[in-house]
C-alpha positions in Angstrom: 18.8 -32.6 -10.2 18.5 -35.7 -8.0 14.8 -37.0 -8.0 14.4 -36.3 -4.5 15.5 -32.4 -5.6 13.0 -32.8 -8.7 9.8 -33.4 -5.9 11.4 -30.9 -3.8 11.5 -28.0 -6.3 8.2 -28.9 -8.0 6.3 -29.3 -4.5 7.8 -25.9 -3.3 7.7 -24.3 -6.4 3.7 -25.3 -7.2 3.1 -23.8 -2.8 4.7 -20.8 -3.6 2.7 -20.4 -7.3 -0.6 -21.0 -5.7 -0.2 -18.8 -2.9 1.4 -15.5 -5.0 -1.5 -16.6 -8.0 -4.4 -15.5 -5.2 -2.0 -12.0 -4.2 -1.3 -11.2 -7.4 -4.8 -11.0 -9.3 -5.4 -8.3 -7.7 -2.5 -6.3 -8.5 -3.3 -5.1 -11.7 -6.8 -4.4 -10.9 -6.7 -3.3 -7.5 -6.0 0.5 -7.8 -9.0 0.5 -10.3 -11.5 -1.5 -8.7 -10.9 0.2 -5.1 -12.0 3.3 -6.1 -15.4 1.9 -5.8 -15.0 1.5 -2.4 -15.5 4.2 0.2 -12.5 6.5 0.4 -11.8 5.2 -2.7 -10.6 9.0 -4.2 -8.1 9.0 -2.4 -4.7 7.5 -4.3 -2.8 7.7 -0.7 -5.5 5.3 0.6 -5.6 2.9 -2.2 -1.8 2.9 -1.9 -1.8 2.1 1.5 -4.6 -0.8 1.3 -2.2 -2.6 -1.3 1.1 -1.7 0.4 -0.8 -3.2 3.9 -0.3 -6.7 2.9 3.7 -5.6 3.0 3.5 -4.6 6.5 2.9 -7.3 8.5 4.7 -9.1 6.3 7.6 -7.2 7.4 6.7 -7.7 10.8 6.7 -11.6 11.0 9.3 -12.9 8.1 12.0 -13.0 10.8 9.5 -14.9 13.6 8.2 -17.4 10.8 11.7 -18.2 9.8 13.0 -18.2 13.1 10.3 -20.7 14.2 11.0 -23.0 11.4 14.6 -23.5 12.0 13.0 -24.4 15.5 10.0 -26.2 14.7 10.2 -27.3 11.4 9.4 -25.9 7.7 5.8 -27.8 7.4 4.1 -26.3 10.9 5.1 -23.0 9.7 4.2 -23.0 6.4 0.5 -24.5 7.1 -0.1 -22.2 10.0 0.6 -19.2 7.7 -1.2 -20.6 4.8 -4.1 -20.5 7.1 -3.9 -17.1 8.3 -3.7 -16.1 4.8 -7.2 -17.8 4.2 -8.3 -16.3 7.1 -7.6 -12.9 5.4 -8.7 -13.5 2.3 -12.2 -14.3 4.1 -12.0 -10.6 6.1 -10.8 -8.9 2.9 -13.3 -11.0 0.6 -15.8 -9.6 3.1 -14.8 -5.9 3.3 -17.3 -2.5 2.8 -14.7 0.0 2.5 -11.4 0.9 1.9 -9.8 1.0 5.6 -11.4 -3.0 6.0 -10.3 -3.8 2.9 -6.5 -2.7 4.0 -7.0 -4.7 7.4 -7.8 -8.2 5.1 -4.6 -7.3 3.3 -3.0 -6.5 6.4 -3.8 -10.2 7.7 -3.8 -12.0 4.7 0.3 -10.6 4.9 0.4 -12.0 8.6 0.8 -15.2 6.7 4.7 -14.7 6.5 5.4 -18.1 4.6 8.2 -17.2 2.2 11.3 -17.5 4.5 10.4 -21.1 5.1 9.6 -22.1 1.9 12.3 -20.8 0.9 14.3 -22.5 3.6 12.9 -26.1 2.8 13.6 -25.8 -0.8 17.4 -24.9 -0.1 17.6 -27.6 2.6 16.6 -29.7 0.0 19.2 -29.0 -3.1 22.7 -28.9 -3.3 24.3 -25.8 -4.0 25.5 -26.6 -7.3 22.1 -26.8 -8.4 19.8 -24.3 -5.5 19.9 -20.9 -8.2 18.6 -23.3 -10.8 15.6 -24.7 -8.5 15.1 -21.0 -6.8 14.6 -20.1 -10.7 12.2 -23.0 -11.0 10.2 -20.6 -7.9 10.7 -17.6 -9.5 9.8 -18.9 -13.0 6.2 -20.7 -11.3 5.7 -17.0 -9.5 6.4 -15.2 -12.7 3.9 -17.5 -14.6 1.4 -16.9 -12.3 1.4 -13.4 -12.4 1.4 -13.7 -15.9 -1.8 -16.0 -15.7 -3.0 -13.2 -13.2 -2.2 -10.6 -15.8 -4.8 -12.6 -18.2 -7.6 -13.4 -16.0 -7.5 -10.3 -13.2 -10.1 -7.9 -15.3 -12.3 -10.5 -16.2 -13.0 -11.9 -13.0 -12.9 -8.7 -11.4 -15.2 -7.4 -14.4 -17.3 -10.8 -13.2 -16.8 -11.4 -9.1 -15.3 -8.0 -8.2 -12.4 -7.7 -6.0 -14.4 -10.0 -3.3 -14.4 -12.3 -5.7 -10.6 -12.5 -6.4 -9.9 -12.3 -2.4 -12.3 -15.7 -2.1 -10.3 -17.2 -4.6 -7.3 -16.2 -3.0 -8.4 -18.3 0.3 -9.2 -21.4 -1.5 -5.8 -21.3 -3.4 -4.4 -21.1 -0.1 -6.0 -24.0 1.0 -4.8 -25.8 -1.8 -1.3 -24.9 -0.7 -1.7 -26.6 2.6 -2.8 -29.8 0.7 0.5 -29.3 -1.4 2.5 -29.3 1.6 0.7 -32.2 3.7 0.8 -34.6 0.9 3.5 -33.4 -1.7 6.1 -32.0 -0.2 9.2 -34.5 0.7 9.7 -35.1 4.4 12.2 -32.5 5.7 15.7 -33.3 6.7 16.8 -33.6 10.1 19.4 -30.3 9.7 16.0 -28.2 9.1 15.8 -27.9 13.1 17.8 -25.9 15.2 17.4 -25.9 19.2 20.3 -23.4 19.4 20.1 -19.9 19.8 20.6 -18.0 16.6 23.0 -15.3 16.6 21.1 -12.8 14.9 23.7 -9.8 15.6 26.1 -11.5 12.8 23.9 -11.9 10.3 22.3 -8.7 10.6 26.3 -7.4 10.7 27.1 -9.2 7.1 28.1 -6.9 4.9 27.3 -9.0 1.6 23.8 -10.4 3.2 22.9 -6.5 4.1 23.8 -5.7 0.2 21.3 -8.5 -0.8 18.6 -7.3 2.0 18.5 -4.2 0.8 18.4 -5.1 -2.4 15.4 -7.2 -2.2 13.9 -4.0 -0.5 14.4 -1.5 -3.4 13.2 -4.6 -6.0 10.1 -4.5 -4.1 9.5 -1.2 -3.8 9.8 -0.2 -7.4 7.6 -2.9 -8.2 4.8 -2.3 -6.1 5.0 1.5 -7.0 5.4 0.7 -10.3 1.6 -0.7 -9.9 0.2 2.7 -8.8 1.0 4.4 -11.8 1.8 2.1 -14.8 -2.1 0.7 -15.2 -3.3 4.3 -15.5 -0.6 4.9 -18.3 -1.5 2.3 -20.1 -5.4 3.2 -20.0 -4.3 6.6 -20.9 -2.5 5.3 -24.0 -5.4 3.9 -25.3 -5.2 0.7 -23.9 -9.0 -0.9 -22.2 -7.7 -2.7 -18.6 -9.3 -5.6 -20.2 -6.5 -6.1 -22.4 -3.3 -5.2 -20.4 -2.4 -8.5 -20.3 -1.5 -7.8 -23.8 1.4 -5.8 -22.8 2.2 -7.5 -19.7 2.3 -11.6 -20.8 3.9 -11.0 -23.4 6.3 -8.8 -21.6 6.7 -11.6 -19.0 7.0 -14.7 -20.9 9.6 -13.0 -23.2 12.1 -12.0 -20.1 11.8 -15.8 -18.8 13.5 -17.0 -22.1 16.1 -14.4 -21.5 17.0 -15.4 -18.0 16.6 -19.1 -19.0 19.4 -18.2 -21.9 22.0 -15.5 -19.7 21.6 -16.2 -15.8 22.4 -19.5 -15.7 25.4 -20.0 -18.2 26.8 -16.8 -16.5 26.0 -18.3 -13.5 28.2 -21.4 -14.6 31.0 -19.3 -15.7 31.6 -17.3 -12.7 29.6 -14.2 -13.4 27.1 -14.1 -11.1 27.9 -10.5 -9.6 27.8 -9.3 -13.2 24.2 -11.2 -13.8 23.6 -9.3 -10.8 24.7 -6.1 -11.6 23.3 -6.2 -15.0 19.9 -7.3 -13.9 19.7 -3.9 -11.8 20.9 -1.7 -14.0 18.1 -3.2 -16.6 15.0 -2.2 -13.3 17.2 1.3 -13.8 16.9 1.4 -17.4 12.8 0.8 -17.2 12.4 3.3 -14.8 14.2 5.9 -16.4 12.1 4.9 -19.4 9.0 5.1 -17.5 9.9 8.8 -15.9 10.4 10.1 -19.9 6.6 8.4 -20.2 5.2 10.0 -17.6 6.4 13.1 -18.4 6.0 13.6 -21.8 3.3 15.3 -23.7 0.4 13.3 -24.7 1.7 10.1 -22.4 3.7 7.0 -24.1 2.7 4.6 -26.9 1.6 1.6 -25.8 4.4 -0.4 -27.4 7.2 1.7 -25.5 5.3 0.7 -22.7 5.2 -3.3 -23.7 9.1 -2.4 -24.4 10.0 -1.2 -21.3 8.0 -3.6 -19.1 9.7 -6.5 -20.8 12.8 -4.8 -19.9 11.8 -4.4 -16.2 10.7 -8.0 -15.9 14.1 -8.9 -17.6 16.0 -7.3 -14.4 13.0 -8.5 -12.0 13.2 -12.4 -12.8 17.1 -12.9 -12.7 17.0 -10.9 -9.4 14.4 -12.9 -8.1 16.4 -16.4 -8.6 19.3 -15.1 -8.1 19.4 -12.9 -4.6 17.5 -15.7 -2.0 20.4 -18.4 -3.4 22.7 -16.3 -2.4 21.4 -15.6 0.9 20.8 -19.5 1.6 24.8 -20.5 0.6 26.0 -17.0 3.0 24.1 -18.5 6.0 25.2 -21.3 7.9 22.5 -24.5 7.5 21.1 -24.0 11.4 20.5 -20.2 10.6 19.1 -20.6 7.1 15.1 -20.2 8.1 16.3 -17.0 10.2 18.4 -15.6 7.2 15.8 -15.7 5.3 13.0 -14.3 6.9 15.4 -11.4 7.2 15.7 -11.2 4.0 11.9 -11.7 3.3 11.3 -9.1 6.2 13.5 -6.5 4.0 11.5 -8.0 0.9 8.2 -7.0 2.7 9.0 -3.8 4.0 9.4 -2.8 0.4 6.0 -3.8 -0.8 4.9 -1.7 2.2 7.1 1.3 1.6 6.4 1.2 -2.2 2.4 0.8 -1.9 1.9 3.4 0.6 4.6 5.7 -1.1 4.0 5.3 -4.4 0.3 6.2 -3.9 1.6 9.4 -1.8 4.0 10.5 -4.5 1.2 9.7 -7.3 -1.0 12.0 -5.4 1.1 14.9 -4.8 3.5 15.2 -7.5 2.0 13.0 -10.1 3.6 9.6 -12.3 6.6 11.6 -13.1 7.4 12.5 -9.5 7.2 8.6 -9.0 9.3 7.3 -11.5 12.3 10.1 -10.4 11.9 8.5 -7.1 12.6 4.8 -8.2 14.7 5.2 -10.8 16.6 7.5 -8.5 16.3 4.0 -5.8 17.3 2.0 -8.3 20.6 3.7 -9.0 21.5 3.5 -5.3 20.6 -0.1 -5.4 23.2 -0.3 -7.9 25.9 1.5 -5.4 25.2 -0.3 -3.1 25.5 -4.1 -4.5 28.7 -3.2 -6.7 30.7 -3.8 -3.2 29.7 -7.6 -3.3 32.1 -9.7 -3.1 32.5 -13.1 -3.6 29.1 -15.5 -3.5 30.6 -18.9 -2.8 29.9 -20.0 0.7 33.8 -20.5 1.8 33.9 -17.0 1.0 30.6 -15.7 3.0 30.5 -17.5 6.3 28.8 -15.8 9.4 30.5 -16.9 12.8 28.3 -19.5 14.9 28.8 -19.3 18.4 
């Protein structure tokens, strides 16, 4: 990398970490600690509060990236940082569950990712973009790892109000990042065009890699409504699941680090593709023989099988939103993007609010049938890809 792509990816990368380090300590806790809330019996509800944040993520993804081809990357980015303080503060604040879902619900209104994501890729050369998008992915993955270690103390200590205050300040500290970090943008991040929105949406390779990003999410987030519970039942205090999940984390970046990027080299991205989601099939159809066998799972199948999911998870991660930013033309970039984040979102949604439905009414087992069963048409669904080079996966301009 250039040292103009070095401050790029660090700047972008260190946003993005201390903005998913706030929404993620309260993943692993969440489904426990909202029980204390009222309405808190109710897995469906708990499941919807988490999934919330996914919604209106969903909703505004495609506006915030739109607006940043238009506006610029840096207005976009600080507005939403802000909002996402903003709900930090209301869910930081909340008395029972439904409150508690609207904070999540406006801390996701802070649709950021598309034009992060856009900057950094205006930013690197293609040669070198799934490289600094693993550089992203890596900072997110090591902050959830870090929220992994230091969720059920704090929560033990400040409760989830606590982790939601936190949450706003780290999202302060992004807007900092960006006013006084972050390179200048490039002139090509502005577009005063009209986007044609009807050919991306009608690209058969960016439609694979949208609905990819979908099912990724919604395993994951479903994954969350069942797998902490397992692992209490295995004999595991919630005060020590980061046992299990660092580990499991820190383990499956060395193995992305050593496969993705020398396949990657060599022409076999599709493959690394491929692979990595038949590896989030693998863990769920481990996690469906957990669920339903008598007397629940050892804790070390569990370790074993969320390494392998976080295996799949990472390379996907890097890999998917490079692809999307060489198949869209540079003007369109920030709208490709947040359609891509829009699909990303709707699948934190859809796998909150239906993961704690399905845990509710047909149990862990009934959940993991459902994603692995996701998962497998993921895997139809993205074999079709075709070339990822650019030349190969243009979308008309008009």
């Amino acid at each position: 990398m250039t040292p103009l792509e070095r401050r790029a990816t660090g700047a972008l990368a260190a946003i993005f970490a201390l903005r998913m380090l706030g929404l993620f300590l309260v993943l692993p806790v969440f489904a426990l600690e909202a029980r204390s809330y009222p309405g808190g019996d109710d897995p469906a509800l708990i499941g919807l509060a988490m999934g919330s944040y996914g919604l209106t993520q969903a909703f505004l993804q495609m506006p915030f990236g739109m607006a940043s081809d238009r506006l610029g990357r840096k207005r976009v980015i600080v507005a939403g940082l802000l909002v996402l303080a903003l709900g930090s503060l209301v869910a930081a604040l909340a008395t029972s569950l439904p409150w508690l879902a609207a904070g999540r619900a406006l801390q996701g209104a802070g649709a950021v990712s598309a034009a992060v994501t856009a900057l950094l890729a205006d930013q690197t050369r293609e040669a070198v973009r799934t490289k600094a998008m693993a550089v992203v992915g890596g900072s997110i993955g090591l902050m959830f790892a870090l929220a992994l270690v230091a969720a059920p103390p704090l929560a033990a200590w400040a409760g989830l109000p606590g982790l939601f205050g936190l949450t706003g300040v780290l999202a302060l500290a992004g807007v900092a990042g960006v006013l006084w970090w972050a390179p200048p943008e490039p002139a090509l991040t502005r577009s005063t065009g009209r986007a044609p929105l009807g050919a991306l949406l009608r690209h058969g390779d960016l439609l694979r890699l949208n609905a990819g990003v979908f099912a990724l999410n919604a395993i994951q987030l479903a994954m969350w409504v069942a797998v902490p519970g397992m692992l209490v039942q295995a004999g595991l205090a919630r005060m020590h699941h980061w046992w299990v999940y660092l580990p499991a984390v820190l383990a499956s970046f060395v193995v992305m680090g050593l496969g993705l990027f020398r396949l990657e080299r060599r022409g076999y991205l599709r493959a690394a593709l491929l692979g990595s989601i038949a590896l989030v099939a693998l863990a769920q159809l481990g996690l469906l023989g957990a669920a339903a066998g008598r007397g629940g799972a050892g804790v070390g199948w569990l370790a074993l099988l969320m390494f392998v999911f976080f295996c799949g998870f990472n390379a996907l991660e890097a890999s998917q939103p490079s692809l999307v930013s060489r198949m869209a033309p540079d003007a369109l970039r920030g709208t490709a993007l947040g359609v891509y984040n829009t699909l990303q979102s709707l699948g934190m949604f859809a796998g909150g609010a239906m993961g704690g439905a399905l845990v509710k009414f047909t149990g862990p087992t009934g959940l993991f049938t459902a994603t692995l069963l996701l998962s497998l048409v993921w895997l139809a669904i993205t074999w079709g890809l075709g070339s990822v080079g650019r030349a190969a996966a243009s979308v008309p301009q008009r």
